[in-house]
DSSP file (Angstrom, degrees, kcal/mol; ACC not computed):
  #  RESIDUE AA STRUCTURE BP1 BP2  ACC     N-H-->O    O-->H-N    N-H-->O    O-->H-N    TCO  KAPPA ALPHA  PHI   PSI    X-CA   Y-CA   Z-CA
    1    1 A X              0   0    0      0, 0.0     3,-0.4     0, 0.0     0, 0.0   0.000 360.0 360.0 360.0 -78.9   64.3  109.3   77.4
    2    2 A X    >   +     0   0    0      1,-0.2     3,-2.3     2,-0.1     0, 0.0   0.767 360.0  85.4 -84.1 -20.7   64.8  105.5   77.3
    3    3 A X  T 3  S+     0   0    0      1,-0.4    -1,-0.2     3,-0.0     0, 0.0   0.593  97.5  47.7 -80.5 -33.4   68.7  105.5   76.8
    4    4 A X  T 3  S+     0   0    0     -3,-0.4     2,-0.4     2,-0.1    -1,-0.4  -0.009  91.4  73.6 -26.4 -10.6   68.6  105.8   80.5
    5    5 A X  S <  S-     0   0    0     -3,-2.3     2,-0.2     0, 0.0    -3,-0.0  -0.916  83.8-109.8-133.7 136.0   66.3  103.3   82.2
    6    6 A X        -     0   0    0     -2,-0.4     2,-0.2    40,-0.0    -2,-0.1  -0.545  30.9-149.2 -79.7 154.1   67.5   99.7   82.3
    7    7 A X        -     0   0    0     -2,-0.2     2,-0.3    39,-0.0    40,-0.2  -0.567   9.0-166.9-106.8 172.4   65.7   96.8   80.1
    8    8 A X        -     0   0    0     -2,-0.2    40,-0.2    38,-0.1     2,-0.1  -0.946  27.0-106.6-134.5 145.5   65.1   92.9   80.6
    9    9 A X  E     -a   48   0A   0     38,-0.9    40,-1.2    -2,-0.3     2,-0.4  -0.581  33.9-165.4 -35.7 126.1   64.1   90.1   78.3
   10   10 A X  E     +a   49   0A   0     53,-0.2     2,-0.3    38,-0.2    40,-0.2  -0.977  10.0 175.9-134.2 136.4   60.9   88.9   78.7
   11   11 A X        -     0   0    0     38,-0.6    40,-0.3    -2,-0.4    45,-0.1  -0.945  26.5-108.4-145.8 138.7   59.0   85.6   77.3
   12   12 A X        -     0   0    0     -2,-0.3     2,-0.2    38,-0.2    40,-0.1   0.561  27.3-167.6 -27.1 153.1   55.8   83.8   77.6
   13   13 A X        -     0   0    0     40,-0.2    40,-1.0    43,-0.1     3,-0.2  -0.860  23.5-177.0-162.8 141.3   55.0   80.6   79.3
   14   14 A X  S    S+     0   0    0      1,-0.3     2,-0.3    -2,-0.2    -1,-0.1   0.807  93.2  42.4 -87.8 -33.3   52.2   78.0   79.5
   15   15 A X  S  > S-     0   0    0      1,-0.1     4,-2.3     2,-0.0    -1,-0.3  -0.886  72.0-176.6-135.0  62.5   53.6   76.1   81.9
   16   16 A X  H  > S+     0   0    0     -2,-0.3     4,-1.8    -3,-0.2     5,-0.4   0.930  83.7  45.3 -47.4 -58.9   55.5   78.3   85.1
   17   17 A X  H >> S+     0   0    0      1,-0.3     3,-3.0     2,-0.2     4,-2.6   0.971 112.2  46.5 -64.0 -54.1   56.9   75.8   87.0
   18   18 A X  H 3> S+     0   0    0      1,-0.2     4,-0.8     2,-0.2    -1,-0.3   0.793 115.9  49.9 -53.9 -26.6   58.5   73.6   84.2
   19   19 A X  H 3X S+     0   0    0     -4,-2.3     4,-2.4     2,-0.2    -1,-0.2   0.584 111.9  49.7 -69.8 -11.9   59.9   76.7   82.7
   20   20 A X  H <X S+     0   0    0     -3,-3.0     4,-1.0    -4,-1.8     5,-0.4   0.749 110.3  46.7 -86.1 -19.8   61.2   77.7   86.2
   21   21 A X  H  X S+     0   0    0     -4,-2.6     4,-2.5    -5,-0.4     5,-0.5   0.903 110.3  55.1 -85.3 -29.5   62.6   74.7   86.5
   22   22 A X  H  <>S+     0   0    0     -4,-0.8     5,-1.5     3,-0.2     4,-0.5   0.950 117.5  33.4  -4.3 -87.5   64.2   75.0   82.7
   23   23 A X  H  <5S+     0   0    0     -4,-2.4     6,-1.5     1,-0.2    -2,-0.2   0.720 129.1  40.8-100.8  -8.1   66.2   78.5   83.2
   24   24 A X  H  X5S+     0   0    0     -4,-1.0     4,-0.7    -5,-0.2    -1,-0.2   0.929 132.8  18.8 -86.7 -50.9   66.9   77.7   87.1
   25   25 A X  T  <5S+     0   0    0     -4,-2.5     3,-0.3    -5,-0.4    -3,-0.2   0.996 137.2  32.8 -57.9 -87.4   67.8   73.7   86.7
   26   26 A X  T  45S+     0   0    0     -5,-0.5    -3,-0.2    -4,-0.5    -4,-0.1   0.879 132.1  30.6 -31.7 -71.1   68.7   73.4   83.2
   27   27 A X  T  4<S-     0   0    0     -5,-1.5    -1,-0.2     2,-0.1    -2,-0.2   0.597  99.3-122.9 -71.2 -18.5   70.3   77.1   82.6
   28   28 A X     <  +     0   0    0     -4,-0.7     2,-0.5    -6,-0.4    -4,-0.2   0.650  50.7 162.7  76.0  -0.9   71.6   77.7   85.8
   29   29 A X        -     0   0    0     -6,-1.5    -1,-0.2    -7,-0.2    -2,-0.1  -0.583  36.9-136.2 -42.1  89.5   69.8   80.7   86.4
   30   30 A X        -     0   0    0     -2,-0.5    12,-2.1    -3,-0.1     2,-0.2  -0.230  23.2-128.6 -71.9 140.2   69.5   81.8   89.8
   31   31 A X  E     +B   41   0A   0     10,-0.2    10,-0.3     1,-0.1     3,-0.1  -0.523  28.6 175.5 -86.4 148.9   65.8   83.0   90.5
   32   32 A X  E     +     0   0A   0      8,-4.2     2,-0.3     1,-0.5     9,-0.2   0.650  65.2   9.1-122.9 -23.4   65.6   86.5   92.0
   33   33 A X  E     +B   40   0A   0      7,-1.4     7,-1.4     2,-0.0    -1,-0.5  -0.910  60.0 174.8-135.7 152.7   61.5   87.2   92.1
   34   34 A X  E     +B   39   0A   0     -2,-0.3     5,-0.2     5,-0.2     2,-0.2  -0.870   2.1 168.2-156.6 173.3   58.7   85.1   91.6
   35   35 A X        -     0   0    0      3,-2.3    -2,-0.0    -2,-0.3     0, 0.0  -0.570  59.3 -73.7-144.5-169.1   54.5   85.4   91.9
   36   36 A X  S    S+     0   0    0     -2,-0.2   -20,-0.1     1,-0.1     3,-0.0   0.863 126.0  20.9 -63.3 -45.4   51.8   83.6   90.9
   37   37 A X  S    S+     0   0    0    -21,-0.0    15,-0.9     1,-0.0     2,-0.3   0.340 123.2  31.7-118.6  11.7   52.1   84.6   87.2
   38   38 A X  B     -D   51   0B   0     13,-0.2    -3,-2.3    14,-0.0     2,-0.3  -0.987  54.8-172.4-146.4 158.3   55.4   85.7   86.6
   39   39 A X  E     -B   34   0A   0     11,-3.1    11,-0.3    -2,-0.3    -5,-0.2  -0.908  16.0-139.0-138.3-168.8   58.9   84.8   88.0
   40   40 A X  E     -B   33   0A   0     -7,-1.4    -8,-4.2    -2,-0.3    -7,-1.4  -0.938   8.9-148.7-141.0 139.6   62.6   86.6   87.3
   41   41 A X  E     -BC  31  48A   0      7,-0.7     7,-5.3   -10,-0.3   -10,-0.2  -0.835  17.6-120.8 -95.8 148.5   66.0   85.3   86.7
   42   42 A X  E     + C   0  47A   0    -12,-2.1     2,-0.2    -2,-0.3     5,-0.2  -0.418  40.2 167.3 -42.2 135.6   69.8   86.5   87.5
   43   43 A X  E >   - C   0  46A   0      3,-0.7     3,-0.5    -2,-0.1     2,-0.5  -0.533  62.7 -62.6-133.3 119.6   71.5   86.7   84.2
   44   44 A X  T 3  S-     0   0    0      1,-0.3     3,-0.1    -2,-0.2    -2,-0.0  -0.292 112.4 -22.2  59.0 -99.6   74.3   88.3   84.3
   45   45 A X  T 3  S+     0   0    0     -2,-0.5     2,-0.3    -3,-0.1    -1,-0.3  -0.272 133.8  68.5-127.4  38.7   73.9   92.4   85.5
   46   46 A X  E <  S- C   0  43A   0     -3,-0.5    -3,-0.7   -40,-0.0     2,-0.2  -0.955  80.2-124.1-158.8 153.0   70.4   91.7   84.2
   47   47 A X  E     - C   0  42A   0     -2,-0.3   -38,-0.9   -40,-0.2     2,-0.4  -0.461   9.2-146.2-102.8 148.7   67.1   89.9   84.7
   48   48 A X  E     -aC   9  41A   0     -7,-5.3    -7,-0.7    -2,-0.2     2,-0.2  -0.864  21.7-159.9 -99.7 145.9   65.1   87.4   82.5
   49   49 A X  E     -a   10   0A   0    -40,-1.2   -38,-0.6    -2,-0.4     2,-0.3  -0.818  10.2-174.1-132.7 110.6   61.5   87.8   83.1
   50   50 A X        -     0   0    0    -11,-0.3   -11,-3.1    -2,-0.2     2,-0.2  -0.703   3.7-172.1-113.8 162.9   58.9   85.0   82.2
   51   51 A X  B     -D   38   0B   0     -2,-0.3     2,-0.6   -40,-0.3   -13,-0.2  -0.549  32.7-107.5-140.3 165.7   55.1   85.5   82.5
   52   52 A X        +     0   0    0    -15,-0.9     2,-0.4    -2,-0.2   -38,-0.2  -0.886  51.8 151.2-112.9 104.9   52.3   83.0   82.1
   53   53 A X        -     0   0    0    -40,-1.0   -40,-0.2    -2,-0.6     3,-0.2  -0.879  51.2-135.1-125.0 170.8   50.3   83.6   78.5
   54   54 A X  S    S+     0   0    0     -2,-0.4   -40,-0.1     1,-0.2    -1,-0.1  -0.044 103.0  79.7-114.1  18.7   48.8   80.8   76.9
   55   55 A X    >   +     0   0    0    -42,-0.1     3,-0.7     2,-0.0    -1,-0.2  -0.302  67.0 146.9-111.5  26.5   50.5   82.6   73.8
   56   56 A X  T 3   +     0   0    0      1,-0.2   -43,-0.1    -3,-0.2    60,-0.1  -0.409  65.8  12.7 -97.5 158.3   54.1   80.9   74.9
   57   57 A X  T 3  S+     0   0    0    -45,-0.1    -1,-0.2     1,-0.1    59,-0.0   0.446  86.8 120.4  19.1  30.4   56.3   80.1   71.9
   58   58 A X    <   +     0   0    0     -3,-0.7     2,-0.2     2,-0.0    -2,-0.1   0.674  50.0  93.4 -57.9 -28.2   54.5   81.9   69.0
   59   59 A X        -     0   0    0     -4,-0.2    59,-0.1     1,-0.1     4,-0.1  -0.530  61.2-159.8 -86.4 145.6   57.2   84.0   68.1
   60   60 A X        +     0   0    0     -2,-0.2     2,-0.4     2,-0.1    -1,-0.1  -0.303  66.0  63.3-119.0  72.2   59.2   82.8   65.6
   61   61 A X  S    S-     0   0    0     57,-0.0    57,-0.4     0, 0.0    -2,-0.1  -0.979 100.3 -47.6-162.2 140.7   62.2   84.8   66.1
   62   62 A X        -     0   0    0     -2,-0.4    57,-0.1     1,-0.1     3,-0.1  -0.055  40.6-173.2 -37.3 114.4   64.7   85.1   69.0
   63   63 A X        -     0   0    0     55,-2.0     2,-0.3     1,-0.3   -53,-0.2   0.976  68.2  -5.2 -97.9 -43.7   63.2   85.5   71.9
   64   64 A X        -     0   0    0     54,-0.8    -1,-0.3   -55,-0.1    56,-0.2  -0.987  63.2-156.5-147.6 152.4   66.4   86.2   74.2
   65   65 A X        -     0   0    0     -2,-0.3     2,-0.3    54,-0.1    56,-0.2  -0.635   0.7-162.1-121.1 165.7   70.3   86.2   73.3
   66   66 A X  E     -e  121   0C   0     54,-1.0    56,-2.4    -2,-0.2     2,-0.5  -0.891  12.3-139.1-167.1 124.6   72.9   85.8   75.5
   67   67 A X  E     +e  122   0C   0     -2,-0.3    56,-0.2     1,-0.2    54,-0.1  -0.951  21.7 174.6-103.7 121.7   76.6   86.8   74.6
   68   68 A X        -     0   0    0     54,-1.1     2,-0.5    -2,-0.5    55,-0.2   0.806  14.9-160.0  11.4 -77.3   79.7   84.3   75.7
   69   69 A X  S    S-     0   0    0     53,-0.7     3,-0.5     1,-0.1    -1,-0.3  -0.950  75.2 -19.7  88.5-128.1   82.8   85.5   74.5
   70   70 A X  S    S+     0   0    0     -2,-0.5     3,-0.2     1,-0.2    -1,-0.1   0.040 122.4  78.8-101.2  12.4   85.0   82.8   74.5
   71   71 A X     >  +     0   0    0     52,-0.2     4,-1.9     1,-0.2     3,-0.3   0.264  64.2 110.9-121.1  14.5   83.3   80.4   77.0
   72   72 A X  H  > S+     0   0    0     -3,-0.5     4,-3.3     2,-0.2     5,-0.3   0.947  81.7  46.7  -7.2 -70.3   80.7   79.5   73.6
   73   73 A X  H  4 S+     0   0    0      1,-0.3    -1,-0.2     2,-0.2    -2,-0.1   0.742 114.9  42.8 -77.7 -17.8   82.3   75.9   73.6
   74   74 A X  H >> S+     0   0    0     -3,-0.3     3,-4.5     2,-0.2     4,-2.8   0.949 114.7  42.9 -98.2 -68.9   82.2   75.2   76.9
   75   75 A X  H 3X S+     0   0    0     -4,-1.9     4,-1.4     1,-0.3    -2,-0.2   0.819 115.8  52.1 -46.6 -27.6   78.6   76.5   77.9
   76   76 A X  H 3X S+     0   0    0     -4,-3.3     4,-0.5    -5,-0.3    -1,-0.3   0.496 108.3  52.3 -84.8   7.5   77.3   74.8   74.7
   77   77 A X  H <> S+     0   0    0     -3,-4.5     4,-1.3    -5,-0.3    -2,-0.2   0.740 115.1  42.4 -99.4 -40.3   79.3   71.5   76.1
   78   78 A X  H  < S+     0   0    0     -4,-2.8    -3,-0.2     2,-0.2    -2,-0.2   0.876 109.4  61.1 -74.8 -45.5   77.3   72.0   79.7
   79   79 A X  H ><>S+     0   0    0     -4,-1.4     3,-2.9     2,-0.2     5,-0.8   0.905 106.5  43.2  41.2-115.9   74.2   72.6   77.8
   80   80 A X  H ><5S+     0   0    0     -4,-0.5     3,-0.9     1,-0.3    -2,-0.2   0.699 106.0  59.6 -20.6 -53.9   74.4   69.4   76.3
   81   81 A X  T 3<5S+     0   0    0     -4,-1.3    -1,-0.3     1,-0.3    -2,-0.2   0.818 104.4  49.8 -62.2 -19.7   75.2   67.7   79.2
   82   82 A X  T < 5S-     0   0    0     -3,-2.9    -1,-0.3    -4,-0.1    -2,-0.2   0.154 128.7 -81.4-118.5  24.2   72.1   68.8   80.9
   83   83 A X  T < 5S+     0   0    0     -3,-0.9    -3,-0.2     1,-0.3    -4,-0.1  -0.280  71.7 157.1 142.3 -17.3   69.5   67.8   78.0
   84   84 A X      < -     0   0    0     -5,-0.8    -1,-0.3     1,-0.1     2,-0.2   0.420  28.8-160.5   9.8 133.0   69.7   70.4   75.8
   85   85 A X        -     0   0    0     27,-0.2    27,-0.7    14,-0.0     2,-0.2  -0.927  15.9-153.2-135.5 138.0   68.8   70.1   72.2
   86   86 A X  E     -F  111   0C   0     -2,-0.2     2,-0.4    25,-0.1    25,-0.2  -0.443  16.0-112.8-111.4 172.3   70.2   72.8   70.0
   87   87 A X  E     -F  110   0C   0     23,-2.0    23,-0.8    -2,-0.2     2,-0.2  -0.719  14.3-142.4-102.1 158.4   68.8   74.0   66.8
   88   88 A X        -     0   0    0     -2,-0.4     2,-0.5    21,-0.1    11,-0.0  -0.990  16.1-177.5-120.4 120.2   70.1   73.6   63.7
   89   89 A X    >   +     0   0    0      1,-0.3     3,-1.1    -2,-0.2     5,-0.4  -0.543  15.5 158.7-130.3  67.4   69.7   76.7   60.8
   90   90 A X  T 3> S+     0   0    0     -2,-0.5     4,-0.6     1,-0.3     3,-0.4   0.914  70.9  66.4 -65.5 -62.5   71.1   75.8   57.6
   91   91 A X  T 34 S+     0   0    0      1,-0.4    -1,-0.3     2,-0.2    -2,-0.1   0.544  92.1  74.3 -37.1 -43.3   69.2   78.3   55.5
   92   92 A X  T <4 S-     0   0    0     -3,-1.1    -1,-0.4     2,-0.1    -2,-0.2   0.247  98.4-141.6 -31.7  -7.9   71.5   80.8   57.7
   93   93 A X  T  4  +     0   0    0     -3,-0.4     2,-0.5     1,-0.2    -2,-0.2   0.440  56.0 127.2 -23.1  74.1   74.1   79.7   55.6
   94   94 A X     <  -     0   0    0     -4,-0.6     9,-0.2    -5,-0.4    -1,-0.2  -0.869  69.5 -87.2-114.0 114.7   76.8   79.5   58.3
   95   95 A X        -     0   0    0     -2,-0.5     7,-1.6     7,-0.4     2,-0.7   0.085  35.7-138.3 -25.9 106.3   78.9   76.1   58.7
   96   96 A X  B     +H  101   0D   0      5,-0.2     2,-0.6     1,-0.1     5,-0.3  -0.618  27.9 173.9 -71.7 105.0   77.4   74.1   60.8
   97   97 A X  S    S-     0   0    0      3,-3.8     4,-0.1    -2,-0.7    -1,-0.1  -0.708  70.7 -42.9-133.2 105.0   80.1   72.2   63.3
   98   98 A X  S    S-     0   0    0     -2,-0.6     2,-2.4     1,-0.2     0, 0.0  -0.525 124.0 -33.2  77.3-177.4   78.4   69.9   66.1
   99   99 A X  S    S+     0   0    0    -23,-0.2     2,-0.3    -3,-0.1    -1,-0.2  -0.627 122.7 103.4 -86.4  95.3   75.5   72.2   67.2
  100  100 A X        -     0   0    0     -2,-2.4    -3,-3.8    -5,-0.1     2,-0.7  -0.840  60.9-151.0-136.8 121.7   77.5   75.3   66.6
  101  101 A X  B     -H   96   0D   0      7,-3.5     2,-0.4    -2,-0.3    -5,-0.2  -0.872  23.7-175.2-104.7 115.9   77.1   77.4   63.5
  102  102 A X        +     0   0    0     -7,-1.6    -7,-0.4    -2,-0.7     5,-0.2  -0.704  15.5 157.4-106.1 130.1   80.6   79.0   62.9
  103  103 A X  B >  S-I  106   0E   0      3,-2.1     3,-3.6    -2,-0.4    -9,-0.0  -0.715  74.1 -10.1-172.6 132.6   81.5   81.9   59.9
  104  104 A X  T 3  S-     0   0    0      1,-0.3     3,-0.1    -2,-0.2    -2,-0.0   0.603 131.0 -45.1  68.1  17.6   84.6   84.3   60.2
  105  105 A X  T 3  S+     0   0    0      1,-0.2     2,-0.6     0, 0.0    -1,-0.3   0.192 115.1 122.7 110.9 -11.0   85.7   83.6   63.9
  106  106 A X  B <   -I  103   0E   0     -3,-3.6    -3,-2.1    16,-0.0    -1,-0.2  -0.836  42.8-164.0-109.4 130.0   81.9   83.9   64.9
  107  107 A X        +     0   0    0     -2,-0.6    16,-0.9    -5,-0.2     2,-0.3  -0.410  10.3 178.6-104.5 176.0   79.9   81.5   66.6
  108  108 A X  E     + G   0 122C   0     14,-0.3    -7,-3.5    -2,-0.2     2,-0.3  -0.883   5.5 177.3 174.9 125.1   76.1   80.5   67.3
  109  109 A X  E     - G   0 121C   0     12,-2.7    12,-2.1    -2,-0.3     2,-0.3  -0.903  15.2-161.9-124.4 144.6   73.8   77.8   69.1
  110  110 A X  E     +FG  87 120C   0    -23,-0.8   -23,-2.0    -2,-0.3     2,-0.2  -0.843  13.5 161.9-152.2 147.6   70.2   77.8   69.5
  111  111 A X  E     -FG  86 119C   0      8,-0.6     8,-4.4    -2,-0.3     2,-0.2  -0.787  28.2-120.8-128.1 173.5   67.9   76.2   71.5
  112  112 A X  E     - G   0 118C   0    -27,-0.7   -27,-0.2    -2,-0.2     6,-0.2  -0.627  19.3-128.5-125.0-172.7   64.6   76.3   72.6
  113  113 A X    >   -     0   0    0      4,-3.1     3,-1.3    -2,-0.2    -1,-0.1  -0.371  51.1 -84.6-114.8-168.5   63.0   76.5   76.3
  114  114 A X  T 3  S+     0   0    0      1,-0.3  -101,-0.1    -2,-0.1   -95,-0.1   0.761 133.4  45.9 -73.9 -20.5   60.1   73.9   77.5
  115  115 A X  T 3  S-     0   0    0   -103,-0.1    -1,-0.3     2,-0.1  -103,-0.1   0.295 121.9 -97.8 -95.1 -10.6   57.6   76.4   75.6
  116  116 A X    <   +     0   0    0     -3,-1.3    -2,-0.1     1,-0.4  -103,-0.0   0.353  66.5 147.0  75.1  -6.9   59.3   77.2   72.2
  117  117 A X        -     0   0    0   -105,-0.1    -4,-3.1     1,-0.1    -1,-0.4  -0.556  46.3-123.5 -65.3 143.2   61.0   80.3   72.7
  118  118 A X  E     - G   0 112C   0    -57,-0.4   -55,-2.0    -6,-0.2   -54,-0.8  -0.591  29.1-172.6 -74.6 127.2   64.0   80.6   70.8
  119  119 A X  E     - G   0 111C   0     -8,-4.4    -8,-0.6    -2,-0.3   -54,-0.1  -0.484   2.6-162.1-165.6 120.8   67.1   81.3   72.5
  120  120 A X  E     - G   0 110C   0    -56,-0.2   -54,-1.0    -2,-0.2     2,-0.5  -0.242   9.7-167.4 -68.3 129.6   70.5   82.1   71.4
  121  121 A X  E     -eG  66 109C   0    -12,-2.1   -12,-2.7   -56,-0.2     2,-0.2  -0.937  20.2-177.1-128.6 136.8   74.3   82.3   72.5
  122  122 A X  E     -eG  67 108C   0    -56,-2.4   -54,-1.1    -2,-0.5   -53,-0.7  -0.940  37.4-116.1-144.0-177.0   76.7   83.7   70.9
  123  123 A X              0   0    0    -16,-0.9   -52,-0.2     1,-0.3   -51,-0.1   0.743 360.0 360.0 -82.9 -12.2   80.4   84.5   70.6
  124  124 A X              0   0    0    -17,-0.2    -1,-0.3   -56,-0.1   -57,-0.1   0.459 360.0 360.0 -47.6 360.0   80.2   88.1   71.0
């Protein structure tokens, strides 16, 4: 049934333009669609899609993940450079080094968008 049909991420926004300006400016996203109330970003062989609710960073859980591989240190270095502020999740209890939370060869940043969604990189 579903195992077939491709999916996207999708998360809330109050605020369209500053969030467009977030995952295109900030993230580097390339935009591929946009409307009045919604737009979509490139990521990778898949699209981000953000919407306008007035319900935008309510969830308190990951909103969208994004895996790295081995280019973690570097995209959390570029990141940084371009205003980022990463979360910190001690309670996670994973070493914390610089905003990276490290255990067993695996790493993990998060940050949040202009809205409060969570969103996550990791080494996978």
């Amino acid at each position: 049934m579903l195992s077939d049909q491709n999916s996207s991420a999708i998360v809330a926004s109050r605020d369209l333009d500053k969030a467009k300006r977030f995952y295109t400016e900030t993230l580097g996203l390339e935009l591929a669609d946009e409307s009045d109330e919604v737009f979509s970003v490139k990521t990778g062989a898949t699209h981000l899609n953000v919407y306008r609710s007035q319900e935008a960073g309510t969830n308190r859980a990951n909103a969208v993940v994004w895996d790295c591989g081995d280019e973690i240190d570097e995209i959390v270095a570029e990141l940084k450079k371009r205003g980022v502020q990463f979360e910190h999740y001690p309670e996670l209890g994973m070493k914390i080094e610089g905003d990276m939370h490290v255990q067993d060869g695996f790493k993990a940043a998060w940050f949040k968008d202009p809205d409060g969604n969570i969103l996550h990189i990791n080494s996978m």
